[in-house]
N, C-alpha and C positions, 0 to 999 in steps of 0.2 A: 673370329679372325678380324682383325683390324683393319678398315676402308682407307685407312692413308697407307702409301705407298713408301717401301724399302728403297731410300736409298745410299747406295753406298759410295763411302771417300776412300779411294786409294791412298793406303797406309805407308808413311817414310820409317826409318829409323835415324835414332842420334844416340852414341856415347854417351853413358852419364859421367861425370865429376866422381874423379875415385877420391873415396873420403873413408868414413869409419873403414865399411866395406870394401872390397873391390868393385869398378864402376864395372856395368853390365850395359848391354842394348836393350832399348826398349824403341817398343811402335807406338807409332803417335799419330795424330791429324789434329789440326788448329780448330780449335773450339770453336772459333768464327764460323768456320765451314760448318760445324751442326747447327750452332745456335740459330744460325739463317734459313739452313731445311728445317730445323722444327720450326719456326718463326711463320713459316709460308707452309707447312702442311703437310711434311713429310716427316720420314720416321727416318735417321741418319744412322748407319754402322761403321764403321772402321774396320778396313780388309785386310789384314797384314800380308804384307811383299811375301813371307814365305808361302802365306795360302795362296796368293795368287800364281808364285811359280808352280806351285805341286802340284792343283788343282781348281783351278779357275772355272771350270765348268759348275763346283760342284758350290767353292762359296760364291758366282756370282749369279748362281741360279736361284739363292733366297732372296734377290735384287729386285728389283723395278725399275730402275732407273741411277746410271752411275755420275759422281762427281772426281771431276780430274783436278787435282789442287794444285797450288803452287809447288816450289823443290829447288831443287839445285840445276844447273847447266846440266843439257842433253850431252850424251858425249855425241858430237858431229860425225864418228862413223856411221852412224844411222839412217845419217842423209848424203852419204860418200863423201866426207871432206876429213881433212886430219884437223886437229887442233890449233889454233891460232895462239900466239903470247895469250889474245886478251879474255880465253873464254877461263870462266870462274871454275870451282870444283863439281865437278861431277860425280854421279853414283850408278855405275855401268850394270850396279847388281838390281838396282830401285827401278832402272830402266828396261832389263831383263822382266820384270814382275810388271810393271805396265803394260809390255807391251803383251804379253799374256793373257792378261785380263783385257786388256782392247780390244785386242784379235779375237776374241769369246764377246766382245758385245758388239763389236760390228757383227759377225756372225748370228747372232741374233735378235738385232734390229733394235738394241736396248736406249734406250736414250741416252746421252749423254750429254755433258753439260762442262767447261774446260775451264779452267783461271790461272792467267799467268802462265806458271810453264803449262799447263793445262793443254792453253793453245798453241804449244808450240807441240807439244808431245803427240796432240791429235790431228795438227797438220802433217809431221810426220808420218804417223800410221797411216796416213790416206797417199802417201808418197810424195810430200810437200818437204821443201828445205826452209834451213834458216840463217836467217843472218846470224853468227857467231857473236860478237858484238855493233851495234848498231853503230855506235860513235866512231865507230874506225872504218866501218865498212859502206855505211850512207853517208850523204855530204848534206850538210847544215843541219843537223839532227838537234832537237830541241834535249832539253834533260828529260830524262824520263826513269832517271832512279832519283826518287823524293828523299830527302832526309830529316821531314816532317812525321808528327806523328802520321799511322797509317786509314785514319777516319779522315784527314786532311783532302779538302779538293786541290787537282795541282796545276794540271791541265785540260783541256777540251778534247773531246772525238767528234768526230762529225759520221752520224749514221745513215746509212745511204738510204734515199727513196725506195720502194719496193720491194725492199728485203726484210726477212722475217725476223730480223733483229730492230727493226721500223715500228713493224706491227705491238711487238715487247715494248720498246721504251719509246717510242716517236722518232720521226726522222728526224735530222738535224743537230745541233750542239748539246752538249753533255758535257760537263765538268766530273772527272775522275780523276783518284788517286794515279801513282805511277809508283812500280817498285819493279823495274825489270835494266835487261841491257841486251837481251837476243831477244828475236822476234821473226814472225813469220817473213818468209822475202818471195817462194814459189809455191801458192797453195796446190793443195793435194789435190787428188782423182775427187771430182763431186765435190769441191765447196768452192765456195764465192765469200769475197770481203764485203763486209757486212758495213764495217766504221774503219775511219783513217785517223790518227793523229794532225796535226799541223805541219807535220812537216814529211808527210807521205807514211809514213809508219804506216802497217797493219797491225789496226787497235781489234779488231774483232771478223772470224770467220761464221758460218753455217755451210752446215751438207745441203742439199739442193731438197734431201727425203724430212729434212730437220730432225732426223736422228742425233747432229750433232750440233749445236749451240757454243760457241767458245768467246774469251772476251781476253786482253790481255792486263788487264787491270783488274783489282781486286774489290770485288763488289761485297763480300761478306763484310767487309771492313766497313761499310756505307752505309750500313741499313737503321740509320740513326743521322745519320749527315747528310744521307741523301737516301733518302726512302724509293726515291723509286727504281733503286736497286732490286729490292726487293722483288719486285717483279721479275727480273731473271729464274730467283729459283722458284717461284709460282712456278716460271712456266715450266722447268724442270718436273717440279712435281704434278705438274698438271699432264703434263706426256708422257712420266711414268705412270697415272692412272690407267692411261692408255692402252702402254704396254700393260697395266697390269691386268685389263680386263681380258685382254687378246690369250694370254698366258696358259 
């Protein structure tokens, strides 16, 4: 049996392009996301939305430690509000299967590690809200959808003293990508803001147990532009060993 630790990327689907064929659904995760837990020391599966609604216990128990990827907009019932003009599309059925498989690794203590909608999806589960769109809803809001390639630095975070996202990368300034427009605004039961953008944002949460790790920027994209991304899914992998000895 293999000493690196299983972990797995909650699975999107997308339409194909109907051509010869008729176009079909297929599940997917952005190759960025593996190439970066193999990179740092882990072994990466892709969970499909169906497995996770049917039975969550049973694919996230060959797990060690989970990754939350990016996606589309939350839909806002999740955190009591209706939809605004500005929020983007949503996939009520992607969000259904997340939250499935979340509810099954908070329940057992599994690591977890968020990006992008990531951190929004895990502030939710912990009962945290979110801003819908930043730009309409905070005042003097910096850009934080780049339309630069995604290896591009764009902006700064600033990582707070004391916090275990400190310890990961150092306190202090960071230059990071940007490809988002919601973001955290009331974090959930058990987590503390870790990094701020410039202009107030929440760029990054943790759970208080560090079971949960999240960032709102996309570090798999980095790990060649800014290496000491990397270090996030170390530590991922390094806290799935964890759980994986305890197991």
């Amino acid at each position: 049996m293999s000493e690196k630790p299983i972990i797995g990327i909650l699975g999107n689907t997308y339409m194909t392009q109907p051509g010869r064929f008729s176009s079909s659904e297929r599940v997917y995760i952005n190759s960025a996301y593996a190439n970066a837990i193999l990179k740092n020391g882990g072994i990466p599966i892709a969970i499909p939305a169906v497995s996770m609604s049917e039975d969550p216990k049973a694919c996230l128990d060959l797990c060690d430690g989970l990754l939350v990827p990016g996606g589309e907009d939350m839909n806002p019932w999740y955190y009591g509000e209706e939809p605004l003009p500005q929020i983007g599309a949503t996939r009520p059925e992607i969000d259904e299967a997340w939250f499935a498989a979340g509810r099954y690794a908070m329940e057992k203590k599994m690591p977890m590690f968020g990006i992008c909608k990531g951190i929004q999806f895990l502030n939710v589960l912990c009962g945290g809200t979110l801003y819908q769109d930043v730009y309409t809803q905070r005042e003097n809001s910096i850009l934080h959808l780049q339309f630069q390639e995604k290896y591009y630095l764009f902006h700064h975070v600033e990582v707070k003293e004391g916090t275990y996202l400190a310890r990961i990368l150092g306190a202090g300034k960071h230059p990071v990508n940007s490809m988002h427009h919601q973001a955290v605004k009331r974090p959930g039961e058990n987590l503390v803001v870790s990094a701020l953008a410039p202009d107030g944002t929440i760029e990054a949460i943790e759970s208080t147990d560090r079971q949960i790790v999240a960032v709102q920027w996309h570090p798999e994209e980095l790990i060649e532009s800014a290496p000491e991304m990397n270090r996030l899914f170390a530590d991922l992998v390094e806290r799935s060993c964890e759980y994986k000895k305890q197991k």
